[in-house]
C-alpha positions in Angstrom: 41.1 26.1 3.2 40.8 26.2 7.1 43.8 25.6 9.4 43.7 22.4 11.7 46.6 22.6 13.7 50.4 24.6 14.1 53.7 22.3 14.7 56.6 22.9 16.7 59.7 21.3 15.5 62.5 20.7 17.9 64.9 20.3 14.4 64.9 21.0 10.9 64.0 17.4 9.0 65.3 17.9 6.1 63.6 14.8 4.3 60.0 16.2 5.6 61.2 19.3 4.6 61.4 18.0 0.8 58.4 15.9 1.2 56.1 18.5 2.1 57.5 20.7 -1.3 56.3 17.6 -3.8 52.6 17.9 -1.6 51.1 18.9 -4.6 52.5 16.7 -7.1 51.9 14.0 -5.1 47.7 14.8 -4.8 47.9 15.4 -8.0 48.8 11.7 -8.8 46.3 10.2 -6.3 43.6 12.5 -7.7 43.7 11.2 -10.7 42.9 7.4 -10.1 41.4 7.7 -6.7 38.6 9.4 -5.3 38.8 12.5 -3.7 38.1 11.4 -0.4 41.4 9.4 0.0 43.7 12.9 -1.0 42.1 14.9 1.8 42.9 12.4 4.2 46.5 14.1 4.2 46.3 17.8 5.3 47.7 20.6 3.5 51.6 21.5 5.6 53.0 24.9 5.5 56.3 24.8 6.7 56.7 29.0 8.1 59.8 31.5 7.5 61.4 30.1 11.0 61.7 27.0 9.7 60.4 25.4 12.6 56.8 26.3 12.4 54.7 23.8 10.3 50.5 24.5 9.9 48.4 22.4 9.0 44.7 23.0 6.3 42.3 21.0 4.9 40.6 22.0 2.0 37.3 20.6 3.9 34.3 22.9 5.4 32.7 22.3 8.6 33.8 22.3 12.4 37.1 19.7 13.0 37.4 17.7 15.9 40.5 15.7 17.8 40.4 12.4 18.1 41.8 12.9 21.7 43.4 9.9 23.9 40.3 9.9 26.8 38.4 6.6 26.4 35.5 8.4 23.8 38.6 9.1 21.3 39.8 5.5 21.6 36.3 4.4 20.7 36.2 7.0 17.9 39.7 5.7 16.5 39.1 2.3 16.7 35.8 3.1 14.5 37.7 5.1 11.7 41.3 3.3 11.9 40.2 0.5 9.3 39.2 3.4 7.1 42.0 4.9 7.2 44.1 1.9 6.5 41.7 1.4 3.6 43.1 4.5 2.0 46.4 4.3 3.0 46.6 0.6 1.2 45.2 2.2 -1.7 47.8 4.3 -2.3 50.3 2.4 -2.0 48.5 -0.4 -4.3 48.4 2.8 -6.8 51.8 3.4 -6.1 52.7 0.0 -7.1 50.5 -0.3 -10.0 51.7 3.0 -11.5 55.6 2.2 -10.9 55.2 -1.2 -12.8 53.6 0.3 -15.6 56.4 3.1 -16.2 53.5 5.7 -15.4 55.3 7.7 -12.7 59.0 7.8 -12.1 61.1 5.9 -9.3 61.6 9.4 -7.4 57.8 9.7 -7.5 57.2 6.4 -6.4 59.9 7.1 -3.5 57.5 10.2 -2.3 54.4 8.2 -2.3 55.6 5.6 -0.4 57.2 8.2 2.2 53.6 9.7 2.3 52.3 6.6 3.4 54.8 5.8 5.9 54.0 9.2 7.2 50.9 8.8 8.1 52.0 6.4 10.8 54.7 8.6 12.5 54.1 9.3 16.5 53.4 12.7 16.0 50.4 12.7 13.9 47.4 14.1 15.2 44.0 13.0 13.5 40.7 15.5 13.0 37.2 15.0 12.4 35.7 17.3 9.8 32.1 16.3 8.5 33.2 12.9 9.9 35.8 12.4 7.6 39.5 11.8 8.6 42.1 14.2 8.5 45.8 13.2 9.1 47.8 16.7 10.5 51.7 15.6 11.6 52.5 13.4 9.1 55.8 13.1 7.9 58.0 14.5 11.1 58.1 11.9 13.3 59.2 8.5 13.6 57.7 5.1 12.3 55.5 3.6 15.0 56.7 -0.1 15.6 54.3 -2.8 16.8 55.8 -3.8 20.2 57.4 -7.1 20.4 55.8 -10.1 21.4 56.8 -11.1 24.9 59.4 -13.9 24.9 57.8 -17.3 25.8 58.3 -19.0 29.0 61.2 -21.3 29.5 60.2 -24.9 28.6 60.9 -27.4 31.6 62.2 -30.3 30.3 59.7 -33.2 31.9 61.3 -36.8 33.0 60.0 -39.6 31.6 58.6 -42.4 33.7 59.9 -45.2 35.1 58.7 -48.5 34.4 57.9 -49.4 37.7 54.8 -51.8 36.3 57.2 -54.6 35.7 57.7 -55.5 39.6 53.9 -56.0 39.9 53.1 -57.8 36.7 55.7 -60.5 37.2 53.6 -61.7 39.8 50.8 -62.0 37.9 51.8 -63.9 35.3 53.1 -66.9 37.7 49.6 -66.9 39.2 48.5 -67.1 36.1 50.6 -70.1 35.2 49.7 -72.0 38.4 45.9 -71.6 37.7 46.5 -73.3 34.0 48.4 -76.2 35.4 46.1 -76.7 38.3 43.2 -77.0 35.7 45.3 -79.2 33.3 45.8 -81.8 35.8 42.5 -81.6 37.6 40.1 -82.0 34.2 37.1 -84.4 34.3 37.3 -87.3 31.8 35.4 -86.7 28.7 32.3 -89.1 28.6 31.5 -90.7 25.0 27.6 -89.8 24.3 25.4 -93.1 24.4 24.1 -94.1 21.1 20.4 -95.8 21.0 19.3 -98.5 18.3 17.4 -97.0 15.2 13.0 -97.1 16.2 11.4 -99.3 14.0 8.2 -98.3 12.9 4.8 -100.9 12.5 3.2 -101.1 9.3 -0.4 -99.1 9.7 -3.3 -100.8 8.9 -5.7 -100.1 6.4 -9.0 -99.1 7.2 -11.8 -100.5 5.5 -13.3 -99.1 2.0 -16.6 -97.0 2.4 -19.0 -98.3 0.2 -20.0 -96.2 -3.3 -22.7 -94.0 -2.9 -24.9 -95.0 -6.0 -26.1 -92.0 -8.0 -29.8 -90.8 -7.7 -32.0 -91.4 -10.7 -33.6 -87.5 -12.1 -36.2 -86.2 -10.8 -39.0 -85.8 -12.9 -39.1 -81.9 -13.9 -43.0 -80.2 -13.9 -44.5 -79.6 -17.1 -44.9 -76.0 -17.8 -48.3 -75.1 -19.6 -48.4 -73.0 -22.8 -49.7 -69.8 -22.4 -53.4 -69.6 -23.4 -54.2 -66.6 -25.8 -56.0 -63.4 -24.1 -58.9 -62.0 -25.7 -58.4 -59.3 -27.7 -60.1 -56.0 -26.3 -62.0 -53.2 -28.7 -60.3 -49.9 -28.7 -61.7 -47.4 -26.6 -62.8 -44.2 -28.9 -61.5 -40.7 -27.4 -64.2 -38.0 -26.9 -62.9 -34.7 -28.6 -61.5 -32.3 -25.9 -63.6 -28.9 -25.9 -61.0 -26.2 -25.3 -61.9 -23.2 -22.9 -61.9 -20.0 -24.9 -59.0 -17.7 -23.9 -59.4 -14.5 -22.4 -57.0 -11.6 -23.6 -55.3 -9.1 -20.7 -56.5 -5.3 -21.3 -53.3 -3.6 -22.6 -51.5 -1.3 -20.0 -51.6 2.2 -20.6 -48.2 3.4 -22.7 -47.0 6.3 -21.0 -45.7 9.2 -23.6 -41.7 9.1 -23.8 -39.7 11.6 -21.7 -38.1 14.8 -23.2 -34.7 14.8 -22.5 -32.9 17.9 -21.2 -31.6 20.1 -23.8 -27.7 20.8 -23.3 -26.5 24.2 -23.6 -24.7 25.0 -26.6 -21.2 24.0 -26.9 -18.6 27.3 -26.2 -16.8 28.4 -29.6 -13.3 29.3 -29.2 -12.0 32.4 -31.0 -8.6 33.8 -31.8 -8.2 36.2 -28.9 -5.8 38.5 -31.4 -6.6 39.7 -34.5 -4.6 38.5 -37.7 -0.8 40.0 -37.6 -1.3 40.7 -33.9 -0.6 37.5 -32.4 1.8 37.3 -29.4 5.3 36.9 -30.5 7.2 34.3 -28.3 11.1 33.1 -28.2 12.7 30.0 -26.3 16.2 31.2 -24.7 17.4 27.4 -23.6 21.0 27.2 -22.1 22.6 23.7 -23.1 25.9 24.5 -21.8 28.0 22.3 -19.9 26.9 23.4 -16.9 23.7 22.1 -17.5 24.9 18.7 -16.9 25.2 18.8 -13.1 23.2 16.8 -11.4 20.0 18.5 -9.7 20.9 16.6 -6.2 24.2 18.4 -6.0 24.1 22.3 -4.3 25.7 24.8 -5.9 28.3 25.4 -3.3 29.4 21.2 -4.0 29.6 21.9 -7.6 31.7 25.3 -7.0 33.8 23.3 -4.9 34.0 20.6 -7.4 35.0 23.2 -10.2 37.7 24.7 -8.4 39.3 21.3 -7.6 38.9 20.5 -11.2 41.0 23.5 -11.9 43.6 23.3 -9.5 44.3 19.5 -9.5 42.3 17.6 -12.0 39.2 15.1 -11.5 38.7 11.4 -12.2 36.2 10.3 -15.0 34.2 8.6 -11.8 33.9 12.0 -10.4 32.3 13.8 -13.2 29.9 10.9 -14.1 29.1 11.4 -10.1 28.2 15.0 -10.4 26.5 14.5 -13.6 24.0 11.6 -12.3 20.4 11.9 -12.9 18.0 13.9 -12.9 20.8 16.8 -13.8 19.5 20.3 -14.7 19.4 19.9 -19.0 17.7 16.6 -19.2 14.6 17.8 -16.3 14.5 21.0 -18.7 14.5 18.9 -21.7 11.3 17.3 -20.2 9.4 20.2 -19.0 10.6 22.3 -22.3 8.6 19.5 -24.1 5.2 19.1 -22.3 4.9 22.9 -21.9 5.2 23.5 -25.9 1.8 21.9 -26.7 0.1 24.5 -23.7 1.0 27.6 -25.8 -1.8 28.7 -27.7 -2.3 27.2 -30.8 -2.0 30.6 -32.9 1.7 31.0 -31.7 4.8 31.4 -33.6 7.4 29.8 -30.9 11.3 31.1 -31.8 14.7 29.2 -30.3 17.9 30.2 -29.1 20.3 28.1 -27.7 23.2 29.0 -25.3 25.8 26.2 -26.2 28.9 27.6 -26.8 31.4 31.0 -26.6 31.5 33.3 -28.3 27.7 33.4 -29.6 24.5 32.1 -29.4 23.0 30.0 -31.8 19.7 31.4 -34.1 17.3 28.7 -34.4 14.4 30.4 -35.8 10.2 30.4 -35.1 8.4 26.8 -35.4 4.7 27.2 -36.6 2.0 25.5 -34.7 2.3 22.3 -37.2 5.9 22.4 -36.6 5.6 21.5 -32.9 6.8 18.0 -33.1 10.3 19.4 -35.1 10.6 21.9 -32.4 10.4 19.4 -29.9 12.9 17.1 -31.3 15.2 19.7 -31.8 15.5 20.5 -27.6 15.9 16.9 -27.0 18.6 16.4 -29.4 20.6 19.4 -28.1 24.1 18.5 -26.5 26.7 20.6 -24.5 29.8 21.7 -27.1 32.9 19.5 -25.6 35.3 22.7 -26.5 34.6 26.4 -25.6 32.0 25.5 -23.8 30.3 28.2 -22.2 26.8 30.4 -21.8 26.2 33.4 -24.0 23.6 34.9 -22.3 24.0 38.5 -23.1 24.3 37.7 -26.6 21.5 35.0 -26.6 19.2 38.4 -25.0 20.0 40.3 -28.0 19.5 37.6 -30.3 16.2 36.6 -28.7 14.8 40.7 -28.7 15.4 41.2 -32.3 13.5 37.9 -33.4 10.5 40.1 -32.0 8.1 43.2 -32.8 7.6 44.8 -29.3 6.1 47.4 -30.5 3.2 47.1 -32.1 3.0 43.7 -30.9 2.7 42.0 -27.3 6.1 39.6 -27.2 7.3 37.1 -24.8 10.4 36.1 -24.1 11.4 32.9 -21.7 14.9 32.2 -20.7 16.0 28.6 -18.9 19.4 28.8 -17.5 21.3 28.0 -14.6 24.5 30.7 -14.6 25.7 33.2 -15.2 27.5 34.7 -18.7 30.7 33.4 -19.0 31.3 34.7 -22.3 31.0 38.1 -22.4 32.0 41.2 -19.9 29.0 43.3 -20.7 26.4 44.5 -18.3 23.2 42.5 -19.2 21.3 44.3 -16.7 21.9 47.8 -18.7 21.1 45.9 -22.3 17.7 45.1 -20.6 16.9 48.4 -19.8 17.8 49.5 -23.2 15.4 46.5 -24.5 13.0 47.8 -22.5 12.6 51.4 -23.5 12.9 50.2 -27.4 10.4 47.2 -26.9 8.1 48.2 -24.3 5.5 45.5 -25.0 8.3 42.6 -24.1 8.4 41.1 -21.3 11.1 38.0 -20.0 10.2 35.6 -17.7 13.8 33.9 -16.4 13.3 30.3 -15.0 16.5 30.3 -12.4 18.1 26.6 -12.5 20.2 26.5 -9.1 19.6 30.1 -7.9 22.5 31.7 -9.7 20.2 34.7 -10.2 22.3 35.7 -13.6 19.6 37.2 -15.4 16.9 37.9 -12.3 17.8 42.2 -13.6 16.3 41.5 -16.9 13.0 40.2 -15.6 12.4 43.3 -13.7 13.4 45.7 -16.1 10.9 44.6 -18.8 8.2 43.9 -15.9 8.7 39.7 -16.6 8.9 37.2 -13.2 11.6 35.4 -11.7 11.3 31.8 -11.2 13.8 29.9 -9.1 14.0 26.2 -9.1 16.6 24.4 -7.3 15.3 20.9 -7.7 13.3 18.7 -10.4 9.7 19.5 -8.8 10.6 22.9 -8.9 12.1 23.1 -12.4 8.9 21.9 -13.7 6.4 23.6 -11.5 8.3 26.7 -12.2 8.5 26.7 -15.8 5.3 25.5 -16.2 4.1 29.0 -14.1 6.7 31.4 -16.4 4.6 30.1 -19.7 1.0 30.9 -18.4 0.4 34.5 -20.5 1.2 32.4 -23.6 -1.4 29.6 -22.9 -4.3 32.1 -22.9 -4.6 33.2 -26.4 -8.0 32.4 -27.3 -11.8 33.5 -25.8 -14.7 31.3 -25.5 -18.5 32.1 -25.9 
């Protein structure tokens, strides 16, 4: 919490006075159906022994800024005021919605709506931090009122015209009947058309008939002469053709087939180890509920986001925010399954799983045929919903006496993202006890999100720390912590 601004008041206001002791309650409510950013629009008062002090804090990190009155911080209020009136109608929407439905009392309601009306009082101040609005002042002042419209000018009543067009249209209209009686006595007769006597039309006469053209007689048509038969001809005999003897190509020289180049002999593969002294390997995976967090989130958000969980509560949009993919279980789901097939084939692989307080869960060693169960069983692994936590000093103990490390080289490889919550012990002293009793075990620790929980037991049994704080990483990383177990075999 960072402090914004400090108050003066010239009285005690009693009704801010109470407002500002239901603060909480009333975040609480919004909260819980809206989303964060809307209940740190209202800072945090602090009303001080004299009474007369009020502070003002913001539970948001970064530098705050004024929206001052020059002409950059009306520009910069202009921009965010619909915002803010955005989230101020929300609230009272919730308000309404919530009173209708008998989900928060009328005194409750009363407070919600007095936190709205609030934020409009003429002695709030608004910040900037991370360029989101803060409201300081709230609550102390007086209601801002539009100002009032000025009054309209005085309407002059207008006089209506005379109608002075009758003294010139008079006039007109006795010209007009002059004209109409001038023309009626002054008309020319009308003259009847003359009607001439019907043509009568000669007969034609007839010209005189052309005489019939008599038909021509037919012609005679020539005779046409038969065809005389032609002589018949004697067949020609054929002379039998003489063929040319055929003279057959001398045969190319065969050239003898090339020896191809012999390949050098295949390398054989042998067990590195000799039987009963095969590397030993175990699988600490942490499927804890921490693991759900989403990989684009830093840690500090998600701290932030637990401790508001805590305090106040979280909406299910929240959580399903901060557990978007990729999160941290289902990347190490993936790379836990396409590094399993890269450990040599003559390797035993054990799994413990971190899912819940107080203890960590034995699964056993998987054979080499048994590769596809093992990986089905990390895929189908789910956070517990209750007790949820991460066991890591007991999963370590588990995990060391599932091995020789004695006698026997054994491996140990631990994917987690935090720290134990379970348990008070020291894991850094029970790996230095593990390694003086084991000193052929090492523990490679792939860190998920840089918690650096378990980076002690790497060094004290001479393992690697391998910190991943994004997907890339979580699979380049774990893909590096697996490599002594991949090289279990030599080739001739």
């Amino acid at each position: 919490m960072q402090r914004l601004a400090r108050f003066k008041l010239e009285e005690i206001n009693q009704n801010a006075a109470v407002l500002f002791e239901h603060y909480d309650e009333m975040l609480k409510i919004v909260r819980a159906h809206l989303p964060p950013s809307t209940a740190t629009l209202f800072a945090k008062p602090e009303i001080k022994s004299d009474q007369v002090t009020v502070e003002w804090y913001s539970e948001l990190e970064g530098q705050p800024y004024l929206v001052s009155e020059d002409e950059a911080g009306k520009a910069t209020l202009q921009r965010i005021s619909p915002l803010i009136q955005q989230r101020l109608n929300a609230i009272t929407a919730l308000t309404q919605s919530l009173t209708a439905k008998g989900a928060i009392n009328a005194e409750q309601s009363a407070w919600l709506t007095q936190l709205v009306e609030g934020a409009n009082h003429n002695t709030r101040q608004i910040y900037l931090v991370n360029n989101e609005p803060v409201i300081t002042g709230w609550g102390i002042g007086k209601k801002v009122e539009p100002p009032a419209p000025p009054p309209p000018p005085p309407v002059v009543p207008v006089a209506a015209p005379k109608h002075r067009w009758c003294c010139w249209l008079l006039p007109l209209l006795l010209l007009l009947l002059g004209l109409l009686a001038w023309w009626w006595f002054n008309r020319e007769p009308v003259v009847p058309p003359k009607v001439e006597p019907p043509k009568v039309e000669e007969p034609k006469k007839e010209e005189p008939k052309k005489e019939e053209l008599k038909p021509e007689p037919p012609k005679e048509q020539p005779k046409v002469e038969e065809p005389k038969p032609e002589p018949v001809q004697e067949p020609v005999k054929e002379e039998p053709k003489v063929e040319e003897p055929v003279v057959e190509k001398p045969q190319e020289p065969v050239e003898p087939p090339k020896e191809e180049p012999k390949q050098p002999p295949q390398k054989v593969c042998k067990p590195k180890y000799k039987p009963g002294e095969t590397p030993q390997m175990v699988m600490i995976f942490d499927n804890s509920a921490s693991m759900l967090y989403s990989l684009l989130e830093s840690p500090q958000s998600i701290e932030a986001f637990n401790e508001r969980w805590e305090r106040y509560g979280v909406t299910e949009t929240e959580i399903q925010y901060m557990q978007r993919l990729p999160n941290r279980l289902s990347t190490a789901k993936k790379s836990s399954a396409s590094i399993i097939n890269s450990i040599g084939k003559n390797v035993d692989i054990g799994l413990v799983s971190l899912k819940t307080c107080p203890a960590a869960i034995n699964h056993g060693f998987y054979s080499p045929a048994k590769r596809g169960v093992l990986k089905a069983k990390i895929q189908a692994m789910k956070p517990g919903e209750e007790q949820s936590g991460t066991p890591l000093y007991n999963g370590l103990q588990v995990a060391s006496s599932m091995v020789d490390g004695v006698k026997r080289d054994a491996f140990i490889l631990i994917l987690s993202d935090g720290k134990d919550n379970c348990s008070k012990a020291d894991i850094c002293s029970l790996a230095h006890h593990i390694a003086k009793q084991k000193p052929r075990l090492k523990v490679n620790v792939v860190d998920i999100g840089g918690a650096r929980a378990a980076n002690c037991v790497a060094t004290a049994t001479g393992g690697k720390v391998f910190t991943a704080n994004n997907q890339k990483q979580v699979v380049s990383m774990i893909n590096q912590a697996i490599t002594p177990m991949t090289k279990t075999d030599e080739c001739e």
